[in-house]
N, C-alpha and C positions, 0 to 999 in steps of 0.2 A: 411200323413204329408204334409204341406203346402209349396211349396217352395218357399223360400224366394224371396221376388221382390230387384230388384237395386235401392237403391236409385234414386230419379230423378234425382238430381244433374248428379252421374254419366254416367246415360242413355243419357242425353241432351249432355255433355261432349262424349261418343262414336259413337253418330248420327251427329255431328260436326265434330270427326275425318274423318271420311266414308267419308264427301262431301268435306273434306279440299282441296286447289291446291295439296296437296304434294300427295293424293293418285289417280290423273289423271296423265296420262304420260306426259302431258305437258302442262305448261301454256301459254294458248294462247289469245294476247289482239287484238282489232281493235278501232285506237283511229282515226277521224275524227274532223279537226280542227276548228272551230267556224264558218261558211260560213256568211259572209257579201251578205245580199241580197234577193230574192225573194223564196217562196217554189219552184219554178221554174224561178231559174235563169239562166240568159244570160250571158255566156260569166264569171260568179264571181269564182274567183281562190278557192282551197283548196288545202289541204294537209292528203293524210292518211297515217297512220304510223301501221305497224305489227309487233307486239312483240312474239317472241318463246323463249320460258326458259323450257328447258327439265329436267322431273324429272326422266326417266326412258332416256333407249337409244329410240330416238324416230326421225322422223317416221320409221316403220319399214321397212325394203329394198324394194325397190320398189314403198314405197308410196311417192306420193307429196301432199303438200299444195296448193291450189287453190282460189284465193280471188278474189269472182265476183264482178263488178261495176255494178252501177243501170242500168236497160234499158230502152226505152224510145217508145214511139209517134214516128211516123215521123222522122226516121232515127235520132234523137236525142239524145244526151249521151254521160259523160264527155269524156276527152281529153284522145283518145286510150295510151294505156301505152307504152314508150319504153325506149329503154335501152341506148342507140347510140349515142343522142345531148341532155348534160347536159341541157341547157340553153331552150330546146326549150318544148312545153306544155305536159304533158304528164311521163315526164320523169321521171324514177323509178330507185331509188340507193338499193342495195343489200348491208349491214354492217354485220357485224361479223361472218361472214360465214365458213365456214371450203373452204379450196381450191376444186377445182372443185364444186360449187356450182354455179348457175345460173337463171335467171329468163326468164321464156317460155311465152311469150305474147299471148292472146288469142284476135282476130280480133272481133268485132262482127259481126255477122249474119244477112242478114237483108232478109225478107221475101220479096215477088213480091213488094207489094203493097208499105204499109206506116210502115208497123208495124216492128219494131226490136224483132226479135223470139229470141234471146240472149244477153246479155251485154256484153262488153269487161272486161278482167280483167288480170292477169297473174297468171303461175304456178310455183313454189318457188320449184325447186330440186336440192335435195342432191345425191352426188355421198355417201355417209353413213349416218346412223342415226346420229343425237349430242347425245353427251355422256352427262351421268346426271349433273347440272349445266351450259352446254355452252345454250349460248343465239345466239341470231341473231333477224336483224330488217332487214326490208324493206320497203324503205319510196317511196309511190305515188306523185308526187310534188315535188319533191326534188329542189332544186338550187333557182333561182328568184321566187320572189312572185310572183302568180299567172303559176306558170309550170303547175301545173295540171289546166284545164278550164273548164268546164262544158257550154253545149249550152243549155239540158232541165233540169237542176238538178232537179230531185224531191224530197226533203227531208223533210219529213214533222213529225215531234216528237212527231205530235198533233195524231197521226194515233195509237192508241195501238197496240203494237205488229209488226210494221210496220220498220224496219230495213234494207234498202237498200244495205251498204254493207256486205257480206258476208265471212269468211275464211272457208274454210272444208276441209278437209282430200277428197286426193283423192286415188284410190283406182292404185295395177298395170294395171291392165284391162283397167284403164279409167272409172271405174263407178264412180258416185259421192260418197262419205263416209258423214259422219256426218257432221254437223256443229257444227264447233270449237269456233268462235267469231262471232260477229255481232256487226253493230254502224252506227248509224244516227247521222249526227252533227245540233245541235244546230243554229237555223236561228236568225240571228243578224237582225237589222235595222240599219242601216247609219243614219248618221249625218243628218238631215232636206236640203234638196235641192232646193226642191220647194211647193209651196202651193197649194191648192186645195179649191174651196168654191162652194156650191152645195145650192142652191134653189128652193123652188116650182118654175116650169116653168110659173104658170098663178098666180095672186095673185088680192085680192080686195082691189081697190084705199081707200087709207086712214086705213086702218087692217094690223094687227100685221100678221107677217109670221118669218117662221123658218131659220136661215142660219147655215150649217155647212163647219166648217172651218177645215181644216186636214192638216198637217205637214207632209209631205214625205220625205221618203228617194232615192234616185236616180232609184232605179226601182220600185218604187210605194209603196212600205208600210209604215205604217202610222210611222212614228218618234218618236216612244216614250220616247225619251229621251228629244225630245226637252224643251228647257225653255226658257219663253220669252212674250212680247206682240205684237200680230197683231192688224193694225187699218184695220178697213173698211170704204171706204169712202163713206156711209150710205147718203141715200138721206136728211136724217137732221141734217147732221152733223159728222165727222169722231166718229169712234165706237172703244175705247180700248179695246182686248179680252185678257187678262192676261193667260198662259200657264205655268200650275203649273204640281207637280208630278202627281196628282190625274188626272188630263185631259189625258195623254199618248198620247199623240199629236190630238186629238181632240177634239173640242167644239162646242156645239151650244150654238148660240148669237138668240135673236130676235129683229128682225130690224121692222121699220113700213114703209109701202108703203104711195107714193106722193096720195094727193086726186085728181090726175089729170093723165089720163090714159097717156103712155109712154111706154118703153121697157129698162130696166136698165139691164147695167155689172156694176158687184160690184168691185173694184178695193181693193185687199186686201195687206198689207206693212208689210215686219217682219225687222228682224234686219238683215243688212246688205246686199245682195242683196234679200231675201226672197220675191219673189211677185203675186201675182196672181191674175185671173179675172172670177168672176162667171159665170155661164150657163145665157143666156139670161133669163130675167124676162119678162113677160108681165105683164102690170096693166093693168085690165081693169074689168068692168061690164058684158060684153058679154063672153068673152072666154071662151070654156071649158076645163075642167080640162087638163092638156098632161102631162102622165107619161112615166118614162122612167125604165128600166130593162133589167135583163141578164134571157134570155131563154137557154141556153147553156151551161152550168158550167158541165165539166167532173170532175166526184171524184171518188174514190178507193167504192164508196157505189156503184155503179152502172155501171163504167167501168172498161174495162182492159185495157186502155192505160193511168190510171192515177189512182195515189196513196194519194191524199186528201180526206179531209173527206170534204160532202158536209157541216155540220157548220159551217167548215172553211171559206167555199165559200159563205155562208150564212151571215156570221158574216160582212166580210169583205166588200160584197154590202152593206148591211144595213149601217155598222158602216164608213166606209173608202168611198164608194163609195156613199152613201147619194141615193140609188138607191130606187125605192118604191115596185119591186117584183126580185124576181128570180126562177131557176127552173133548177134540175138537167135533164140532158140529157141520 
């Protein structure tokens, strides 16, 4: 006799209940606020926030929560956590917490040399488990913009798989437990600050040559929000470059060199202070070629003090930096 199969329906419906939140002991989130700034920024503020909603009594006696911060290069890495001066960077608020509940800061570690062998981050304990239903947050950055600071953030979302901050169970003993959440935030670009115009270094008198124009934002990525027209004031004449959505803040123009050898800065105008001056040009018959590039780019393909992907670093010379080679280290 055959026995009978479950409908699919139903099957697909009890392999959904199995992974639903309500059959984990507890929901656990890590949300990471939009970073304004560089994959490796200086100094640009953020905010993380920890969500716990216990479906069982949870953690069990003894256990803590442990939420690691990125670590870095060169003794680099956001604004160690503390509990003490609301106002000052770093600083982490504890909400909904049962009494006797507190947060245990963890310093990072730093090896002899350059290298940070640990992140900083903190330990989130309860004097008892939360009972099914109570919640609790824990917010990194709390008070004024910019309390939490980073000096090397590395956050790059372009990395599959690549998630900097961390939550996990930790265990009584101190070993590590599972991880519970994960979250990389989201790299913005600012508002266009300044300009950028990048030419062949040699060029021949009186022949068409390439100019690219780039729209930055205050720590060097390219503006892609910008809109708007740059003129270049083009040795025959100022040069309208119109800056639509499809450009993403840059463009190539081609300009034509003087029939008479010289050395040109291109002076390039945007709207309102926006301005900028190209790499020297030579015109001339004789000159040979002179290129320029990056020999050095550290990424997550190749090192372990850095979490990019070389494309990234690929893309950005080529496209941003108007560069003619590069090359991971």
């Amino acid at each position: 006799m055959t026995r009978p199969r479950l409908p699919l329906l139903i099957a697909a419906a009890l392999a959904i209940a199995a992974e639903s939140p309500a059959a984990a002991p507890a929901e656990v989130s890590l949300a990471v606020a939009p970073l304004h700034g560089p994959a490796l920024a200086t100094r640009a503020p953020f905010r993380m926030t920890l969500r716990v909603t216990a479906h069982t009594p949870f953690p069990t006696p003894g256990q803590s929560l442990r939420v690691e911060l990125p670590h870095y290069h060169a003794y680099e890495g956001p604004s160690v956590p503390q509990t003490d001066r609301p106002q000052a960077p770093g600083y982490t608020c504890l909400t909904l917490a049962p009494p006797g509940a507190f947060l245990r800061v963890l310093e990072p570690r730093l090896a002899p040399v350059v290298v940070v062998t640990a992140g900083a981050g903190f330990d989130l304990v309860l004097p008892r488990p939360l009972k099914p239903g109570q919640s609790l947050e824990a917010v990194y950055g709390w008070g004024l913009p910019g309390a939490a600071l980073a000096g090397e953030l590395a956050v790059d979302p372009a990395v599959p798989g690549y998630k900097p901050f961390v939550c996990r169970l930790l265990e009584p003993d101190g070993a590590p437990g599972p991880v519970l959440a994960q979250a990389s935030p989201p790299i913005l670009a600012a508002a266009a600050m300044k300009l950028s115009a990048v030419a062949p270094a040699v060029v021949r008198p009186g022949l068409p040559f390439p100019l690219r124009l780039v729209a930055l934002d205050p720590w060097g990525n390219r503006a892609e929000s910008f809109r708007g027209t740059l003129t270049v004031d083009a040795p025959n004449g100022p040069v309208p470059i119109a800056f639509g959505a499809s450009e993403r803040g840059v463009a190539v123009t081609t300009l034509t060199a003087p029939v008479t050898p010289t050395v040109l800065r291109l002076a390039v105008r945007g709207p309102g202070k926006l301005a900028g001056r190209s790499n020297p040009v030579i015109v001339s018959d004789n000159e040979e070629g002179v290129f320029f590039g990056d020999l050095h780019v550290h990424s997550g393909d190749a090192s372990t003090d850095a979490y990019g992907s070389f494309q990234d670093a690929y893309a950005f010379a080529r496209d941003v930096g108007g560069l003619d080679f590069a090359a991971k280290t």
